[in-house]
C-alpha positions as CSV (number, residue, x, y, z in Angstrom):
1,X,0.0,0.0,0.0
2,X,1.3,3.2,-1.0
3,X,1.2,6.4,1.3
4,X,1.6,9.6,0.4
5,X,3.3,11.7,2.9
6,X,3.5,15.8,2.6
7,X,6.7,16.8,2.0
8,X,8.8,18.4,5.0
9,X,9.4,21.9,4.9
10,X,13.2,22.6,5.7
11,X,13.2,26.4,5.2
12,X,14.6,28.8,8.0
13,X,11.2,30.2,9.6
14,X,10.6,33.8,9.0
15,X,10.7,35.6,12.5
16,X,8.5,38.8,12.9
17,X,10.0,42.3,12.5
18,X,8.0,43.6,15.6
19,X,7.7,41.8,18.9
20,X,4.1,40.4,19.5
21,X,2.0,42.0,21.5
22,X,1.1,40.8,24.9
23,X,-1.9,38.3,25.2
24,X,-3.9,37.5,28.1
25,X,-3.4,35.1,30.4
26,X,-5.3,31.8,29.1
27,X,-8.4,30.8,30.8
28,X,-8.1,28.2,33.5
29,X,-11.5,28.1,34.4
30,X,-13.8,26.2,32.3
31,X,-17.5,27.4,31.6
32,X,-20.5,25.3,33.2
33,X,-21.0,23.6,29.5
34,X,-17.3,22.7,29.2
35,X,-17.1,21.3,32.7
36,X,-20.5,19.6,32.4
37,X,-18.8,17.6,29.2
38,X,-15.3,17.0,31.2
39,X,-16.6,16.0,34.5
40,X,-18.9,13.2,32.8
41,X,-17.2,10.2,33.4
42,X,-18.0,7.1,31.6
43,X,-19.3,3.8,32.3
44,X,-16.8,1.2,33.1
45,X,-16.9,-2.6,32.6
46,X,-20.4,-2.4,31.3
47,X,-21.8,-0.7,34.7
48,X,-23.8,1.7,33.9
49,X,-22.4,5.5,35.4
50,X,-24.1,6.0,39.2
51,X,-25.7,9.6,40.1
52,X,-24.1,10.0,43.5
53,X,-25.4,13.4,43.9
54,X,-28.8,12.7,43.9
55,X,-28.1,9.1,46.3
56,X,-26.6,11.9,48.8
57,X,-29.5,14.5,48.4
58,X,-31.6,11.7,49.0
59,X,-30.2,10.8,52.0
60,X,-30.0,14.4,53.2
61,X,-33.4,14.7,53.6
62,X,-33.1,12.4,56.6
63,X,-30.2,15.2,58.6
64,X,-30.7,19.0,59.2
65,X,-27.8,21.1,57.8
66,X,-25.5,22.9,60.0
67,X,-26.9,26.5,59.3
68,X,-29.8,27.8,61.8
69,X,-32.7,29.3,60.5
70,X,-31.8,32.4,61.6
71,X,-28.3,32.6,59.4
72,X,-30.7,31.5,56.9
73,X,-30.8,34.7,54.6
74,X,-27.0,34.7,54.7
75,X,-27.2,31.4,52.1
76,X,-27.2,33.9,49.6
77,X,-24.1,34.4,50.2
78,X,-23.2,31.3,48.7
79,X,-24.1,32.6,45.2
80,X,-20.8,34.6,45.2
81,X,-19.0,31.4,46.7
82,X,-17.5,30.7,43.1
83,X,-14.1,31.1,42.6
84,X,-13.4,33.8,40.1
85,X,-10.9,32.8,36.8
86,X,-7.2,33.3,37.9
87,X,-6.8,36.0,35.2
88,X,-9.7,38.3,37.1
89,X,-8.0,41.8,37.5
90,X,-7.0,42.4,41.1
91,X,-9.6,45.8,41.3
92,X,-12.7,43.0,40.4
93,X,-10.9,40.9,43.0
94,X,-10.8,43.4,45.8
95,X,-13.7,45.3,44.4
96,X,-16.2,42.0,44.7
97,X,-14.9,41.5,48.5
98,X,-15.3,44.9,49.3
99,X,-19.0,44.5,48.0
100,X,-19.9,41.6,50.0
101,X,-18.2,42.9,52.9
102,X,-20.4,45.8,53.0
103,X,-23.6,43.6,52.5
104,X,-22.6,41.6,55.3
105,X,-22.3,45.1,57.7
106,X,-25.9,45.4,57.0
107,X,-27.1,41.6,57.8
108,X,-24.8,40.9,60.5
109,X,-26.3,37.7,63.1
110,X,-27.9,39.1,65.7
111,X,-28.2,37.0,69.0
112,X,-30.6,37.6,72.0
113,X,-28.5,37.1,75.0
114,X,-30.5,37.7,78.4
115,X,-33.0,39.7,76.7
116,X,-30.6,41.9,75.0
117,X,-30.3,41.6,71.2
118,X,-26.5,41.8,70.6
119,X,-24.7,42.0,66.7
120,X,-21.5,43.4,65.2
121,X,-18.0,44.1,67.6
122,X,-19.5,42.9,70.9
123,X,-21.5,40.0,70.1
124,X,-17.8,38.8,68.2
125,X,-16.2,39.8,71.6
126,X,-17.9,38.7,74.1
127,X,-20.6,35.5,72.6
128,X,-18.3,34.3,70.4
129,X,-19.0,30.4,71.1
130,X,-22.8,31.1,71.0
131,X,-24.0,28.7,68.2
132,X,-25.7,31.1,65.9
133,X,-21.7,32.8,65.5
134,X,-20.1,29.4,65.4
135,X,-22.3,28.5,62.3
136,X,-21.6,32.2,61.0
137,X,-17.9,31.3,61.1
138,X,-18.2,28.1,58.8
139,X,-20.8,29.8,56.7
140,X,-18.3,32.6,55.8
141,X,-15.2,30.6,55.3
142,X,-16.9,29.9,52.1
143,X,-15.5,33.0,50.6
144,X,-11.6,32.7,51.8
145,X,-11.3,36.7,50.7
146,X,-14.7,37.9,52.3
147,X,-13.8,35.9,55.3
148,X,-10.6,37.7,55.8
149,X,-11.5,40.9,55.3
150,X,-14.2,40.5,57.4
151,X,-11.9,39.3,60.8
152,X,-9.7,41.0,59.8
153,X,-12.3,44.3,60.2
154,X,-15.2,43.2,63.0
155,X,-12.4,40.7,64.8
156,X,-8.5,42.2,64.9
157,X,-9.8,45.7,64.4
158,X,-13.0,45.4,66.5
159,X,-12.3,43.2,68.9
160,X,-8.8,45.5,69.7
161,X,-11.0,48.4,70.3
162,X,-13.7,46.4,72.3
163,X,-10.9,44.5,74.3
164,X,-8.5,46.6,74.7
165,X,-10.0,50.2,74.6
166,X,-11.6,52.3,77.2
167,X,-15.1,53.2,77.9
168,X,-14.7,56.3,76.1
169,X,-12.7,54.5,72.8
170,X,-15.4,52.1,72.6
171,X,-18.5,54.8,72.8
172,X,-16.5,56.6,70.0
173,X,-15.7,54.1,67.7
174,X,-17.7,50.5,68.0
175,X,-20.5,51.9,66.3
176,X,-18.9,53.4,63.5
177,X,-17.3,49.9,62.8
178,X,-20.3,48.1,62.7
179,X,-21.3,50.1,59.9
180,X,-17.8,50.5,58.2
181,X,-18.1,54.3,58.5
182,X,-14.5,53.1,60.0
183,X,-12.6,50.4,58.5
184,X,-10.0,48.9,60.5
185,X,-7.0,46.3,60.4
186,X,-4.4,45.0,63.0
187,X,-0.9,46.7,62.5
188,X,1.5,44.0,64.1
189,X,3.9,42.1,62.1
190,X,6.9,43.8,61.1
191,X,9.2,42.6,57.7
192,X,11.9,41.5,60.5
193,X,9.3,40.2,63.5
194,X,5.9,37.9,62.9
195,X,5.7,36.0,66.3
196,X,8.7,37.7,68.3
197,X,6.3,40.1,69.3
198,X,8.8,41.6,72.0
199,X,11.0,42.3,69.2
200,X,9.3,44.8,67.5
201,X,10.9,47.9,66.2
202,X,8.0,50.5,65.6
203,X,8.1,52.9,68.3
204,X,5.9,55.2,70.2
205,X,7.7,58.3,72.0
206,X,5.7,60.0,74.3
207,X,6.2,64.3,73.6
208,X,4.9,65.8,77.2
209,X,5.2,69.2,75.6
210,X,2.5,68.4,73.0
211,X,1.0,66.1,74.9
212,X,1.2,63.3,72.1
213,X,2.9,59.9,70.8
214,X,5.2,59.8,67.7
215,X,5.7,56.9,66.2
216,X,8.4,55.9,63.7
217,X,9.8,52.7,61.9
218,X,13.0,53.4,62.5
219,X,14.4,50.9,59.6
220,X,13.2,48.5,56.8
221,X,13.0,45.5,59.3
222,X,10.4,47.7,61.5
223,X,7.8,48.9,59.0
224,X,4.5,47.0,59.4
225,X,4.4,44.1,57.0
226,X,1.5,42.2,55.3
227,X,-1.0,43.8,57.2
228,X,-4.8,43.0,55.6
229,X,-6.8,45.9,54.1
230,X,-4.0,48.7,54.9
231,X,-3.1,48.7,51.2
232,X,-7.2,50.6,50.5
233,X,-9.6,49.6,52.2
234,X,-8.6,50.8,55.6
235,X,-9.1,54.1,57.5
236,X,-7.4,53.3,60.9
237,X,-5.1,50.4,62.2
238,X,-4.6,49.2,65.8
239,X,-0.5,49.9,66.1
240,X,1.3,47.6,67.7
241,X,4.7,49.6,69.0
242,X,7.4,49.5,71.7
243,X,6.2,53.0,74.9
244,X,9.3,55.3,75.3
245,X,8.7,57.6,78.6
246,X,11.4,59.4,79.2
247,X,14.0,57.5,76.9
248,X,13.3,54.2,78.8
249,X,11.1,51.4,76.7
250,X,8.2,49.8,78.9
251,X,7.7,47.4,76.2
252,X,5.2,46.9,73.6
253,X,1.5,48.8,73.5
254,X,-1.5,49.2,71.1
255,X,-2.3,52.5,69.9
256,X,-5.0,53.8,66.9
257,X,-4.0,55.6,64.0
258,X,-5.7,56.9,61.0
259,X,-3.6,56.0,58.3
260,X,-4.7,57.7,55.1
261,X,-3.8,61.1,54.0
262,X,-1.3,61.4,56.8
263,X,1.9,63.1,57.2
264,X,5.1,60.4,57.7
265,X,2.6,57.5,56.5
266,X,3.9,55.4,53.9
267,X,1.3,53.1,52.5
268,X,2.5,50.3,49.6
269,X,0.5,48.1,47.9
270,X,1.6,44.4,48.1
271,X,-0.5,44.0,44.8
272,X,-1.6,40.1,43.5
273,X,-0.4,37.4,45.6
274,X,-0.4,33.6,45.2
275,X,-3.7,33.6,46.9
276,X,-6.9,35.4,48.4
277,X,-6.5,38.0,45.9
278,X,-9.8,39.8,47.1
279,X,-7.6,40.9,50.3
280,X,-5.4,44.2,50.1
281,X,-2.6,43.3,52.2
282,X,-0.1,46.3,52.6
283,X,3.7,47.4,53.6
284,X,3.2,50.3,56.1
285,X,6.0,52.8,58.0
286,X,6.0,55.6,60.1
287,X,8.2,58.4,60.1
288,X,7.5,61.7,62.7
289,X,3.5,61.0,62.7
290,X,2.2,62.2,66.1
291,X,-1.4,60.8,67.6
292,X,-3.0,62.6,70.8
293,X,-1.9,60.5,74.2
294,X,-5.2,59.3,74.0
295,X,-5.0,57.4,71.5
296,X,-3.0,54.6,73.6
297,X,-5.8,52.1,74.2
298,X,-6.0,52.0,77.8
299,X,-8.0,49.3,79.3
300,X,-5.3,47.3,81.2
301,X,-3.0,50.9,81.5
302,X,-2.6,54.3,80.0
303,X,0.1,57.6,80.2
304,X,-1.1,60.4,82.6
305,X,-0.5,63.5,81.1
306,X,2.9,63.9,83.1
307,X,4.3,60.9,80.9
308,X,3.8,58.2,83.6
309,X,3.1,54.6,83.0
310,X,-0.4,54.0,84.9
311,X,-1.2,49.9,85.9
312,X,-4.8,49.2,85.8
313,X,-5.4,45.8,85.5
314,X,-3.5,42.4,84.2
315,X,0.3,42.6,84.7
316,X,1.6,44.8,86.9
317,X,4.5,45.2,84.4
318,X,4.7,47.0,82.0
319,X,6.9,44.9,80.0
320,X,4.6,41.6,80.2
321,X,1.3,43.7,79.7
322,X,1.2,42.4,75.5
323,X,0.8,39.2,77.0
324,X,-2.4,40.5,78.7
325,X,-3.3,42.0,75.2
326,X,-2.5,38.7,72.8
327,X,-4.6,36.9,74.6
328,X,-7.4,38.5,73.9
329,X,-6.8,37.7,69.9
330,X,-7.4,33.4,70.5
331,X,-10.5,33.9,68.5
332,X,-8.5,34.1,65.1
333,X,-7.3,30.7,65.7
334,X,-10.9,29.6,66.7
335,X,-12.0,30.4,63.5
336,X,-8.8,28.8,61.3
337,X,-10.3,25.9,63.3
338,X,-14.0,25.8,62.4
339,X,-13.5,26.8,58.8
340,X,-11.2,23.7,58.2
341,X,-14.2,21.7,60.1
342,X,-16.2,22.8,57.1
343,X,-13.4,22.4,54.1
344,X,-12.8,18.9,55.6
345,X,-16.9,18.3,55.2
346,X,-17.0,20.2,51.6
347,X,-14.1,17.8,50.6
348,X,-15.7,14.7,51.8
349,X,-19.0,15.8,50.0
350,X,-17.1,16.4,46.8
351,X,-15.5,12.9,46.9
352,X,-18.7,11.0,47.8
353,X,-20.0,13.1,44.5
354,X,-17.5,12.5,41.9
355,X,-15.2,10.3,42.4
356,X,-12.0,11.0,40.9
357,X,-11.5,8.8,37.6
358,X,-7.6,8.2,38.0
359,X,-8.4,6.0,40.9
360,X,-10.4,2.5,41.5
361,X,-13.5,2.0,43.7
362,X,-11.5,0.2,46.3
363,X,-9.4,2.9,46.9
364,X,-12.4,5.7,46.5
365,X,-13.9,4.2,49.2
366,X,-11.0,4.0,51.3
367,X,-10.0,7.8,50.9
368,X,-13.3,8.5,51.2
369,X,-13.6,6.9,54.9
370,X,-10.3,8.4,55.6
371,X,-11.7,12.0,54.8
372,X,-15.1,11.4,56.4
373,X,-13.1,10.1,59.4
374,X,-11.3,13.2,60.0
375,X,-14.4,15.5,59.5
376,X,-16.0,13.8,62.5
377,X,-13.1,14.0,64.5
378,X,-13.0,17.7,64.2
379,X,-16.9,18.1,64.1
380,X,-16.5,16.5,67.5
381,X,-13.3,18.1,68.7
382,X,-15.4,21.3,68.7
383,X,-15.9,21.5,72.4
384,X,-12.3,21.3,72.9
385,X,-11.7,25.1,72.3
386,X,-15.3,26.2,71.9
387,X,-17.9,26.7,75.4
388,X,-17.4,27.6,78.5
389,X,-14.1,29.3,79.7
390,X,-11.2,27.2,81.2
391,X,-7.3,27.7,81.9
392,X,-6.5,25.9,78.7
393,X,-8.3,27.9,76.2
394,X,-4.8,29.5,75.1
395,X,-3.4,26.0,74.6
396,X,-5.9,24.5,73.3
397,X,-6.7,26.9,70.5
398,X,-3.3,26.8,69.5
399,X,-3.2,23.5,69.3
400,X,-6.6,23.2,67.3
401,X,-5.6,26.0,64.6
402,X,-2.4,23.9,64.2
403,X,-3.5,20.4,63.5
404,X,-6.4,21.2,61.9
405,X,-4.7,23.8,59.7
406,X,-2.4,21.3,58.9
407,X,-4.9,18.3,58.5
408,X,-6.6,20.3,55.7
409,X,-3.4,21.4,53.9
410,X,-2.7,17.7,54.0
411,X,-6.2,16.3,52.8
412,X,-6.3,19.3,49.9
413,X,-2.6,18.9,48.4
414,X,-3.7,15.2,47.9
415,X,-7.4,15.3,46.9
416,X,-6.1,17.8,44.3
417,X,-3.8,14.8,42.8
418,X,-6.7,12.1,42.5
419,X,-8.4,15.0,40.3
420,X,-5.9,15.2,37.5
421,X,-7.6,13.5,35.1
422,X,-8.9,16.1,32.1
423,X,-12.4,14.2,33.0
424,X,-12.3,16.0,36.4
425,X,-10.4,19.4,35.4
426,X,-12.9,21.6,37.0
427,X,-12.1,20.0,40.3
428,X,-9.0,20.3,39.9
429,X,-8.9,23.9,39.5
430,X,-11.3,24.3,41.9
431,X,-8.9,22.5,44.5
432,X,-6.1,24.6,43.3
433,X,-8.3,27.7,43.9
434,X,-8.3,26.5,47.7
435,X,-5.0,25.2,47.7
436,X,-4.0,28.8,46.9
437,X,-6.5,30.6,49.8
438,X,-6.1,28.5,52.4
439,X,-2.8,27.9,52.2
440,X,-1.9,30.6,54.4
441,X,-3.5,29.7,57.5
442,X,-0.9,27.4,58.6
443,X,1.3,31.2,59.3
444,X,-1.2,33.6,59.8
445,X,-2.9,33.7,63.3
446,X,0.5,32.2,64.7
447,X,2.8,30.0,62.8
448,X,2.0,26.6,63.2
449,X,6.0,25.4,64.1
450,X,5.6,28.3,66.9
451,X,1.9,26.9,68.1
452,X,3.3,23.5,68.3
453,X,6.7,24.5,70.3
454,X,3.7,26.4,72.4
455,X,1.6,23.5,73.5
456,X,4.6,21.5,74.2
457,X,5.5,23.3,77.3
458,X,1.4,22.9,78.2
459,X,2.6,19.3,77.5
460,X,5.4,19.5,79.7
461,X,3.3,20.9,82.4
462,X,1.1,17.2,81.9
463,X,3.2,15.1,82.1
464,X,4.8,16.4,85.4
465,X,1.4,16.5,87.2
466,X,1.0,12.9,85.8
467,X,4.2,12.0,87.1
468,X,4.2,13.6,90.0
469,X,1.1,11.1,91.1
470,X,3.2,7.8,91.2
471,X,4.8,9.8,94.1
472,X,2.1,9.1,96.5
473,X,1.5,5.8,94.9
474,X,4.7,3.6,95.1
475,X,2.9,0.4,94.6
476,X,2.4,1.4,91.0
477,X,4.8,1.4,89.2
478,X,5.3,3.6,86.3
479,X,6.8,1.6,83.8
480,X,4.2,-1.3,83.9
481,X,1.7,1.6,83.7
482,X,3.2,2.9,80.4
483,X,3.6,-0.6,79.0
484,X,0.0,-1.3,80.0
485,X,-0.9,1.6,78.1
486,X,0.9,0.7,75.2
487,X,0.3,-3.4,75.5
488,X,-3.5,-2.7,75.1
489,X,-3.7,-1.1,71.9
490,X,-6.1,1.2,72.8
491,X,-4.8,4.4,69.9
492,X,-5.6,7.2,72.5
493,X,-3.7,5.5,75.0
494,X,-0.5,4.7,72.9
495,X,-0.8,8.3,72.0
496,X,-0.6,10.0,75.6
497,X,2.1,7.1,76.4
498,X,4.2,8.0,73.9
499,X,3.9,12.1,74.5
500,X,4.0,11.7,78.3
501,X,7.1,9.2,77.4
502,X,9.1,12.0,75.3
503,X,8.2,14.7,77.7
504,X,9.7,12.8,80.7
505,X,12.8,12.2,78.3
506,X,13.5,16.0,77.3
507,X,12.7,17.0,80.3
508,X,15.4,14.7,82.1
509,X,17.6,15.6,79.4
510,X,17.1,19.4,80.1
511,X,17.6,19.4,83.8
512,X,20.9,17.9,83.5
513,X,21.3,21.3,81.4
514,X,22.3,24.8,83.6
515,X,18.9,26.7,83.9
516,X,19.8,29.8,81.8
517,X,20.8,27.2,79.2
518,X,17.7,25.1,78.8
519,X,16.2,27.3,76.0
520,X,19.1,26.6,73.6
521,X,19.6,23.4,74.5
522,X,15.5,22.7,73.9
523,X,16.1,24.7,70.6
524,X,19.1,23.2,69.2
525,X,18.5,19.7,70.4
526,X,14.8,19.1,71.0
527,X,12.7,20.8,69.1
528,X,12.0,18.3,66.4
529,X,11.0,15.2,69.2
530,X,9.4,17.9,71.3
531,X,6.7,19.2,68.2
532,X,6.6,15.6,67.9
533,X,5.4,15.3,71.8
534,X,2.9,18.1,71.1
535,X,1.4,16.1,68.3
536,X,0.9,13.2,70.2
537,X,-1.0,14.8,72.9
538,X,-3.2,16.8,70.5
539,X,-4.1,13.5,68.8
540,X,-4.9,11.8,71.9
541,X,-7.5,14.6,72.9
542,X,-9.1,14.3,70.0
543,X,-9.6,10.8,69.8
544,X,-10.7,10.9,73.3
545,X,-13.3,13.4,72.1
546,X,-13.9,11.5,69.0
547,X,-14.4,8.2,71.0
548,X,-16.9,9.3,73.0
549,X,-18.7,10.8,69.8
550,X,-19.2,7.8,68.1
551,X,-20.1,5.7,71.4
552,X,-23.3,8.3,71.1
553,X,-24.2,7.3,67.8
554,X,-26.5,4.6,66.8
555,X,-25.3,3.4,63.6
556,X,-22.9,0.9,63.5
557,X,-20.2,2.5,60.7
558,X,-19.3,5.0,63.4
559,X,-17.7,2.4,65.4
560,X,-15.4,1.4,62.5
561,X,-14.7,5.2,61.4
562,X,-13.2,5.5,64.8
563,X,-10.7,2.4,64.7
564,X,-9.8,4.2,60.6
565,X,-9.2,7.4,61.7
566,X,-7.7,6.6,65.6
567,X,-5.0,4.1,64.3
568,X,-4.2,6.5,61.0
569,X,-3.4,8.8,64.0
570,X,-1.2,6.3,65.7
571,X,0.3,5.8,61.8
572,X,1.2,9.0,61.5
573,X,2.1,10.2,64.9
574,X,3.4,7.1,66.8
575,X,4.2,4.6,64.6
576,X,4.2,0.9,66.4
577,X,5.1,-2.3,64.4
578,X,1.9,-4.3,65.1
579,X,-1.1,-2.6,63.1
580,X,-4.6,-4.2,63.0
581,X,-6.2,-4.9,59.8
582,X,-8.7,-2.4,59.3
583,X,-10.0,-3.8,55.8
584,X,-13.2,-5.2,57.4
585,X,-14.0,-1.5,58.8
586,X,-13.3,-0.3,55.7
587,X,-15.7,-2.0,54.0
588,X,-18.3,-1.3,56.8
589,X,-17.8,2.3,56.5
590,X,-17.8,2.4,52.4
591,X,-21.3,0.5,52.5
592,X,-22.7,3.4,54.2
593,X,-20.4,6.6,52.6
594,X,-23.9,8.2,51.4
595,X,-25.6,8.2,55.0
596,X,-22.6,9.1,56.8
597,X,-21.7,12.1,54.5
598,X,-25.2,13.0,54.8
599,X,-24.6,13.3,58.3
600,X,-21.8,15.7,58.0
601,X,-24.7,18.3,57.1
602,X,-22.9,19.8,54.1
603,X,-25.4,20.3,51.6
604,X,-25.0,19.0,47.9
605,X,-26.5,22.3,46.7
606,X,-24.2,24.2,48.8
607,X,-21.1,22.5,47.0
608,X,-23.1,23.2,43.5
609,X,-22.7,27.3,44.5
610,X,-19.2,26.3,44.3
611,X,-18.5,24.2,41.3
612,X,-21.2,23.6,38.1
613,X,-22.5,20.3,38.3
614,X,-21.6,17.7,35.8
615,X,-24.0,14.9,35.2
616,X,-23.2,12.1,36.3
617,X,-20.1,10.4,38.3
618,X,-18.9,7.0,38.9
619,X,-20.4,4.5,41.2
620,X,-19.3,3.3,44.2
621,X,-17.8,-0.6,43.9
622,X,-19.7,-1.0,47.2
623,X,-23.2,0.2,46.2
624,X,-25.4,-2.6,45.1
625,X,-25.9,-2.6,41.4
626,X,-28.9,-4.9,40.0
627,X,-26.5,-5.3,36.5
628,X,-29.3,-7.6,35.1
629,X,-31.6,-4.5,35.2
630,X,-29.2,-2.2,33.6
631,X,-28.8,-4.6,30.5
């Protein structure tokens, strides 16, 4: 057979005389037709393709969603919840957030608290575990960039003035926040200091003559760095800056500051960013700009008008009072915490929905049980940091925003690999959209490496009480107790022996170390096993928590979906040579993925504001297929 091929063209190719001109970026984003077509996933092996969104909206009618009827009008919020194309202009970007932030002023929650109808600053301030604002939280972290803004405004701004201000600061300025007649941020991190907040460089000198503060950057490392909405949204900031009296520095205090139009403020624009591009973040300095004395926020202490330092309440010194002040700000790390609850249950949903077609029903159902098994255990983990007031709220806020941060990182990163395929490039982008907005909250709100070093000393503190008890019981004896707790094969337990274990050997190790040493020596030769320690313990409250969850539920799967997701735990953060075979709960829990994600109470149609449905997606190879039908 003869085959005519076209000859090859070896000529030089003709360059153009005038460079092209710039095109736009190409579109990522598909429309709902194209992703429709892609997302359809064929039939394999002659069965025929499974709707598992309308198997889960089915089952949904059977479990209330997680959003009272009083945050009900705030769905419609969820119509702006789709991602916009990557090559959106930053001004749409920033202009769309601004938009929805001020709709959201005008249809903020309000709560009835003793008769009193509380909304806005104070009802962030002071009922911020009530219900109604804990569902608020997860409804909002729909919108990564709204979300932002918005704490960054009603929560860092807000809650500074509410927390931290007078009588007279409040009266003047709460109001005028709730309405955005003021819009605020939080002025703390420096380009040379994040969490060494001791370290900070900006300065406030007192001037008795004129009776006011001036503050200055003195250098590049001091200017105010990354600070959300300074670059043009914000009229004031809450100024975070080391109190010179009289040439001596009584350490660091927070002070408001209008910020545009100001003499000696310098305001640049950090412009598009890997992610949440809907959020001006900003590079601000000070050089010479002078704020009345009142303007100090003066609810723990204030300047008299002589220039002295005044004590009111906390610390009584003045170089420990920011401690008094941070503490106030734990609320940030809540809400890192609840809005990864909810990605954890919009992830699960999305898997149950589509599985991703690079991957085989076996293994779908697996990752599947492994993601449903971790949104449980932080739906339950909840009342760790949430409710009523204890001495461990600090500690265990920290720890909640840390693991959970970095659970969600985890769970996205590889959910965004199973989608791949060009069948499932919508979800892919969408992931990547995430990837991109969230991937900042493992820094923000207190850098996970530093939260983890954090709870380790609350760790430390633990183990000695626990320790301390075999003291007035000799007959016990504490190795047998440690092997019993490892020997049963209980995960929690094996957990808290293994963190109480490495605490008791870094401590032991450290006290063999001169005091004014110990800090180095924890740095330089502990830190890695001490994180480690830290882990552990976290993982063992949450299990407890997650144990005692699934004990209170009727259906059988939940039983098995704590032995998945309790000895993935003691996987990953105490590994032990003898493993149970889990394959039987596996297949318990992937017999029932549609109930149990049902449960979760994220709605399908929620996830459709999100991403355009396609038409159809795989079936499970656990759901029960009458193939004699289909034929």
């Amino acid at each position: 057979m003869n085959v005519d091929f076209d000859p090859i063209d070896l000529s030089p190719p003709e360059f153009p005389t005038e460079p092209p001109k710039p095109s736009a970026l190409p579109r990522v984003l598909l429309t709902p037709d194209e992703e429709a077509t892609l997302n359809l996933a064929a039939a394999q092996a002659g069965v025929p393709p499974l709707n598992n969104r309308t198997a889960l909206k089915s089952w949904e009618q059977n479990f209330p969603g997680i959003i009272p009827p009083e945050l009900t009008p705030l769905l419609k919020l969820l119509d702006e919840a789709r991602p916009l194309p990557p090559d959106t202009p930053l001004h749409e970007c920033r202009a769309k957030t601004r938009a929805l932030l001020q709709w959201l002023s005008k249809n903020l929650p309000v709560v009835e608290v003793n008769g009193e109808k509380i909304h806005g600053v104070k009802l962030f301030a002071d009922h911020f575990d009530h219900p109604t604002v804990l569902q608020f939280v997860k409804l909002l972290s729909f919108l990564p960039s709204v979300a932002t803004l918005f704490w960054v405004h009603f929560a860092l701004w807000g809650v500074s003035i509410y927390k931290l201000g007078s009588d007279e600061q409040r009266a003047a300025l709460l109001d005028k926040t709730d309405s955005l007649e003021v819009i605020g941020c939080l002025m703390m991190t420096e380009v040379g200091h994040g969490s060494n907040i001791q370290g900070l460089e900006t300065t406030a000198t007192f001037d008795p003559e004129t009776d006011e503060f001036v503050l200055n950057t003195p250098n590049v490392t001091s200017q105010k760095c990354w600070i959300g909405g300074s670059a043009q949204n914000a009229t004031h900031g809450v100024v975070f800056a080391k109190l010179l009296l009289a040439g001596k520095s009584y350490g660091v205090h927070p002070f408001i500051v209008e910020i545009r139009n100001k003499p000696g403020i310098e305001v640049w624009d950090l412009g598009k960013k890997r992610g949440l591009q809907g959020v001006d973040n900003g590079i601000v300095s000070f050089k010479g700009v002078r704020i009345p004395r009142t303007n100090m926020l003066m609810r723990f202490c204030e300047v008299d008008r002589a220039g002295n330092w005044i004590y009111k309440s906390g610390s009584k010194s003045p170089q420990n009072q920011v401690y008094n002040q941070m503490i106030q700000f734990i609320f940030g790390r809540k809400v890192i915490a609840l809005s990864s609850q909810i990605g954890m249950g919009m992830l699960s949903t999305l898997y149950c929905c589509y599985p991703p077609p690079s991957i085989g029903y076996d293994m779908h159902g697996k990752y599947t049980a492994d993601l449903l098994g971790k949104a449980f255990l932080l739906l339950s983990a909840e009342s760790l940091y949430t409710g009523p007031k204890n001495g461990d709220d600090h500690f265990r806020a920290s720890m909640m925003k840390a693991i959970s941060s970095d659970m969600m990182k985890e769970e996205l990163l590889f959910a965004r690999d199973q989608y791949r395929s060009p069948a499932s490039v919508a979800i892919f982008n969408l992931l990547t959209s995430f990837i991109d907005d969230q991937d900042a909250t493992v820094t923000y709100e207190g850098d996970n490496i530093l939260l983890w070093q954090l709870y380790c000393l609350r760790v430390f503190e633990l183990a000695q009480q626990f320790f301390e008890g075999f003291k007035y019981a000799p007959h016990v004896s504490l190795v047998k107790f440690l092997n019993w707790a490892w020997n049963r094969q209980k995960p929690r337990f094996i957990l808290l022996a293994s963190a109480f274990s490495g605490a008791r050997t870094i401590g032991s190790a450290l006290l063999k170390v001169p005091a004014n040493g110990r800090r180095n020596a924890f740095s330089m030769n502990y830190q890695i096993q001490g994180i480690q320690t830290a882990k552990q313990h976290t993982a063992y409250l949450l299990l407890t928590k997650f144990e005692d969850f699934c004990a209170g539920q009727e259906h059988p799967a939940f039983k098995s979906l704590y032995n998945i997701t309790a000895w993935s735990f003691v996987r990953k953060f105490a590994p032990v040579p003898n493993v149970p075979d889990l394959s039987e709960d596996y297949a318990i829990v992937a017999a029932h993925l549609f109930e149990l994600t049902a449960r979760l109470g994220f709605k399908v149609e929620w996830m459709d504001k999100i991403l355009t449905p396609p038409k159809f997606s795989r079936p499970f190879a656990f759901e029960e297929i009458d193939l004699a039908s289909k034929l």
